[in-house]
N, C-alpha and C positions, 0 to 999 in steps of 0.2 A: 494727689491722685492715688490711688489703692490700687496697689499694683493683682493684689487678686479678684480685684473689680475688674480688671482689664484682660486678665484671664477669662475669665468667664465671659465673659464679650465676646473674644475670640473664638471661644470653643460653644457658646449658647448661639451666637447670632451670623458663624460665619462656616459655608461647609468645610467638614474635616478636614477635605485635604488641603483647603487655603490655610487653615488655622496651624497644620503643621509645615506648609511651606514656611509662613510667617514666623514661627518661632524657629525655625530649621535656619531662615536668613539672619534672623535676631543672632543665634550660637555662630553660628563663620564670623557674623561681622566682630563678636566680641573676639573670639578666636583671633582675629588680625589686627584687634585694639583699632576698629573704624567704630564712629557712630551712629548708629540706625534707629533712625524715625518712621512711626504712622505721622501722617501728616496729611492735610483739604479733608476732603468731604467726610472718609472714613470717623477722622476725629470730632465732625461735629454730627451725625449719625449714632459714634459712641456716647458724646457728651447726653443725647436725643432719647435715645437709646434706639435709636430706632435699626434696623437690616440694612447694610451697606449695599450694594451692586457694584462695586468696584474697589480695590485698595491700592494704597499711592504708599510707596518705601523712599524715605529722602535716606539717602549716605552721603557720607563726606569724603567720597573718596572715589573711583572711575565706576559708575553706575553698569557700563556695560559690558566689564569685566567679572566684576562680581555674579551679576546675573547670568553671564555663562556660566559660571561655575555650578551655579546654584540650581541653571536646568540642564544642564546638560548630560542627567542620565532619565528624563522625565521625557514625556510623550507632547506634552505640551506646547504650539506654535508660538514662536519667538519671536518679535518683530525688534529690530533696530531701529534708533534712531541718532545717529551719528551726531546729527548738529545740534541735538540737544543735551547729547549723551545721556541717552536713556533708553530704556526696551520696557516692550509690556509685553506679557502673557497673557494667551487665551485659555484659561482654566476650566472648560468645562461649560464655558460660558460668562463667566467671573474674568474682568480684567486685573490685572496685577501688572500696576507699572511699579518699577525702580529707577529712581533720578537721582543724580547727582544732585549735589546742594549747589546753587548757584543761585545769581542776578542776574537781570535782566533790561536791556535801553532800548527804550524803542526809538528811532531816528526818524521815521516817518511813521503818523499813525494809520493805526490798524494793518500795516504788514509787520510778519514774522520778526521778532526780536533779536538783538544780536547777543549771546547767551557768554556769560563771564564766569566764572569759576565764583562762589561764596561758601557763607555759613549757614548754618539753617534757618538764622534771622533775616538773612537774605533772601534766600528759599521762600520765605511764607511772606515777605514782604511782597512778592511778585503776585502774589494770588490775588482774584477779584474782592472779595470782599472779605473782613475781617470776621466772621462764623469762619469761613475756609481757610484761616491763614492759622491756624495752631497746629502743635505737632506731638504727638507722644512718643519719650524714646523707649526706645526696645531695648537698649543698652546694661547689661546686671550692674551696676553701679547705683542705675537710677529709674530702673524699668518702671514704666508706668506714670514718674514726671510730665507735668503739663507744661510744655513751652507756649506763651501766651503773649509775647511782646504786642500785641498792639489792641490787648481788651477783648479779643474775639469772645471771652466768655459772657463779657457783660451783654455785650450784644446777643449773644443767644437766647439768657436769660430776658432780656428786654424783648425779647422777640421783634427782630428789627435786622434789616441787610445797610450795612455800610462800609463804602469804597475806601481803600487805605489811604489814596489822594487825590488829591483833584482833578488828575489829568488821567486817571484810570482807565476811562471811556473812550478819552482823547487814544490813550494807547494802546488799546483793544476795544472798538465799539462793540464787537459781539458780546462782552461783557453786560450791556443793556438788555437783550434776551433774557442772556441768563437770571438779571436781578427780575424780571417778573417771572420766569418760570419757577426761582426759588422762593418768590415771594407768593405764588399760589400755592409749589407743594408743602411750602413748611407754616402756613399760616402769620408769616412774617410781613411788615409793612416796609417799605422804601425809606431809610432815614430821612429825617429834615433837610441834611448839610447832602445829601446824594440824588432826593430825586431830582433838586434843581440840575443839578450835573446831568443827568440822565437826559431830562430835557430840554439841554442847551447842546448836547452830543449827538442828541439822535439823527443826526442829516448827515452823521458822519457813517451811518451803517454801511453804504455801498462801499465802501473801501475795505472791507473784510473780504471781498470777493467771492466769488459764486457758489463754488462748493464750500466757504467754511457758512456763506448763508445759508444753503440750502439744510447743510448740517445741522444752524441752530433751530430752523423752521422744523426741520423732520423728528427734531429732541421734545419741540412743543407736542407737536401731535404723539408723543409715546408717553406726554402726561395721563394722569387718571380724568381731569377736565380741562382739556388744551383750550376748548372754547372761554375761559375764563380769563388762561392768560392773554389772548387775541381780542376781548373785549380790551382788558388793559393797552394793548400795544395799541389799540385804533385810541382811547383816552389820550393818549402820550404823544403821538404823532409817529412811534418807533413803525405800526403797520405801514402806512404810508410812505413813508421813508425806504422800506423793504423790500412792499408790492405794491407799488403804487394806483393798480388798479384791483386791490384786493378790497372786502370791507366788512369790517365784524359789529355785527350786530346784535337784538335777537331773534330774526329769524336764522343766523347761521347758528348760535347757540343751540334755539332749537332743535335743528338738524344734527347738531355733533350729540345731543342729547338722544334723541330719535335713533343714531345711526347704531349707537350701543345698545339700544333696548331690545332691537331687530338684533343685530350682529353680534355682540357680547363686549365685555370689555374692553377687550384689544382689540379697539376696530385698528384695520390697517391706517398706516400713513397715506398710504395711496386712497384712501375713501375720502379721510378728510381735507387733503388739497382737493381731491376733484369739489368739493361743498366748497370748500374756499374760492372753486374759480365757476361754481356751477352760474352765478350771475355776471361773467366774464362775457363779452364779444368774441370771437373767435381774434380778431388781433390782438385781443389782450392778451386773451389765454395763450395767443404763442409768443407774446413778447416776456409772459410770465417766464414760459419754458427757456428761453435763452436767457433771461436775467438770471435764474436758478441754475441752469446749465445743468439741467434736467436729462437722466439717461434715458435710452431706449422706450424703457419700459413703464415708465412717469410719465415722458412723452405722450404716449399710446394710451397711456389712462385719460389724460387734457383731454386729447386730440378725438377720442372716443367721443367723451362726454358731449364735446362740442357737437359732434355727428349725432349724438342722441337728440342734442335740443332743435337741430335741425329740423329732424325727423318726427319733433313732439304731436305737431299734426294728426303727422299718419299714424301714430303711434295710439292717438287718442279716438279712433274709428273701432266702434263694436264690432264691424263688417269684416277686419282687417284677415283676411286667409292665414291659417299658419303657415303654409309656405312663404307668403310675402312677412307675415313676422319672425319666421327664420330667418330670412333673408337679411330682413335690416339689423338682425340681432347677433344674430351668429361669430359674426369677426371681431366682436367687441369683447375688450377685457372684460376680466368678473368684477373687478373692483370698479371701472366705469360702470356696470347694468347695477351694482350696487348701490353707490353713489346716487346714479341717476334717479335708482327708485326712491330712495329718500329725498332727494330734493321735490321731483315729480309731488304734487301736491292732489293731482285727477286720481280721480278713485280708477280709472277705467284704462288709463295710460300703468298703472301699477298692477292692474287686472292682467295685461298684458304680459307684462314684463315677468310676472309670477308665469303664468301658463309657459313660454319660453324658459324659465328656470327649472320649473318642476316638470316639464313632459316634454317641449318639443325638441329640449338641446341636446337630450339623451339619445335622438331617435337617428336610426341608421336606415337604410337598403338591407333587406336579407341577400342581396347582391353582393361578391366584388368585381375588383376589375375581372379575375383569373376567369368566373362566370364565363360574364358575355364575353371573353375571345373563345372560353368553351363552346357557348353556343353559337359562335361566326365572324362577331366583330372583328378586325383586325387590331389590332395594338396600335395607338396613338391616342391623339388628345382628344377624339371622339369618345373614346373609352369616361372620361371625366366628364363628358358631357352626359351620357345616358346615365351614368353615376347619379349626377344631378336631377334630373328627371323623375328617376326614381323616388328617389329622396320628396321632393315634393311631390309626387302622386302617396307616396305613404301620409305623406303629411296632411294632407288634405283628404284622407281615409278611402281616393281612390283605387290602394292596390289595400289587400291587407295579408297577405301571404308570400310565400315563396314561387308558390304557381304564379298567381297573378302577376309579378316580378316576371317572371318567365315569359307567360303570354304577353304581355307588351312587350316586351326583349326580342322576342318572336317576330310580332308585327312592325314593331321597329324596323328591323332589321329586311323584313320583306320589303317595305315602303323602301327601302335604303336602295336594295337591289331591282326596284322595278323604275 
């Protein structure tokens, strides 16, 4: 490996300030005669050539000593992680962990590993597949050296993902996602001797538990074509296994396709679950929400949607007042009326849904409360209600002023006192 190939890597494909933390770690660690690796993804990204979004530092030595050291006159948020001994940085946006070299036994599959002290052979032995199991050291003795003990290179070049043993999967099933998300973004196929594996482990997903599922589900949708990998997972049996009342097909394709041409690339995670559960029953969609362990505001996107299809009815009426379509629209996330519109296939339910986005969600009372106690009201929850009122006489082109606001505030208000 060239070591001023690897230079320029760092400095061509990675921002300044990660490329001089990284060589800044490289000088201390020689400075103290420890060993320092790049090592997983960064190294097969380099091999790739392709822009990292994260780098992994292996040393042989207390991972989370050293990186204090290392941030500790930097602005940068530190996280700990004691039981693996390790921290990563958030740089800017850029993650940068540093781990200690170690092994790893899993006792029961797919819970957290019990973590042993090793070498860097051991180190990359632990990692999912052998593309991610190489390491480059940072070390001036041999900077730039390819540590490659288990062929990860030929595998790259053969364009192809394969697991270091047989029981991989057994001992991490989320490891199964990953090999089809890697195997959509990097145009690689599932080895021979792995996908059997893949597809004799797949029932074992639920035992990763909720939030590291929900994790590997929300890493799909921030693919460039998540829809791609989720056709795979329904092939495999991994969807079903995951969500069991999910289902990819293509008319969900369509829609993840759809949903970017409308929204832009980065459609949210939250648009594409709501398309994922927009053909859900309402009990599904909320047994999704607990098997996922689904926060607040994921929640509220399901839960929405569900309320939308409810609603598709009235939703689909040319007659429908824009007060009553404020009404139904109003409290709903943006990424649920999103969602919804793209799934919605009625030219006249999408009619809608645009008119509420582009003009009625904007619209106020030239009123507030302070107003009508000005002009009589007393203070209380009467006050919200002629609020309301208002709001829909605007909406419905009954008032169109600040007077008109007034003269029925007026008359209101007399009807109130006679």
């Amino acid at each position: 490996m060239n070591a001023e190939k690897l230079r320029s890597f760092l400095k061509n494909r990675l921002p300044p300030e990660i490329n001089r933390l990284i060589l800044h770690a490289a000088e201390r660690a020689a400075s103290q005669n420890l060993y320092l690796y790049l090592a997983g993804g960064m190294v097969r990204d380099f091999l790739l050539d392709k822009t990292p979004k994260d780098a992994d530092l292996v040393l042989t030595a207390n991972a989370i000593l050293f990186g204090q050291k290392l941030f500790e006159k930097t602005p940068y948020k530190v996280t700990l992680h004691h039981r693996f001994n390790n921290l990563s940085a958030d740089i800017n946006g850029f993650k940068l962990d540093i781990t200690s070299a170690r092994s790893e036994i899993y006792p029961v599959p797919g819970k957290l590993p019990e973590v042993l002290e090793g070498d860097i052979r051991a180190d990359l032995f632990r990692r999912d597949f052998k593309i991610n199991a190489m390491a480059i050291s940072l070390s001036p003795q041999d900077f730039g050296h390819l540590a490659d003990p288990y062929n990860g290179l030929t595998d790259l070049k053969q364009g192809k993902l394969s697991v270091l043993h047989p029981k991989s999967f057994q001992d991490d099933p989320s490891r199964i996602w990953r090999a089809l998300r890697y195997s959509e973004r990097l145009g690689f196929s599932i080895s021979g001797d792995t996908l059997p594996l893949l597809l004799r482990d797949a029932h074992l997903i639920p035992l990763i538990g909720s939030d590291r599922l929900w994790y590997e589900i929300e890493c799909v949708f921030k693919e460039a074509k998540p829809e791609n990998i989720l056709l795979k997972a329904e092939e495999t049996g991994v969807l079903r296994n995951s969500l069991p009342f999910a289902k990819a097909d293509k008319w969900l394709a369509d829609k993840f396709t759809e949903a970017r041409e409308i929204y832009g690339e980065n459609v949210s995670p939250e648009i594409y679950l709501c398309l994922l559960t927009a053909r859900m029953d309402s009990p599904q969609a909320d047994s999704l929400i607990t098997r996922l362990h689904l926060g607040k505001h994921l929640s509220a996107c399901l839960k929405d949607c569900q309320y939308l299809a409810e609603h598709r009815e009235e939703l689909d009426m040319a007659a429908l007042s824009p007060s009553r379509l404020y009404s139904l629209l109003a409290k709903c996330t943006k990424e649920a009326l999103q969602a919804f519109y793209v799934s919605a296939d009625n030219p006249l339910v999408r009619k809608n849904l645009l008119l509420f986005h582009e003009r009625l969600s904007a619209v106020k009372p030239y009123l507030k409360g302070a107003d009508l106690i000005a002009l009589g009201f007393a203070p209380g929850p009467n006050i919200k209600t002629i609020l309301a009122e208002l709001l829909n006489l605007k909406l419905d082109g009954k008032v169109s002023s600040r007077i008109d606001e007034i003269d029925y505030v007026k008359r209101r208000l007399a009807d109130d006192q006679t």
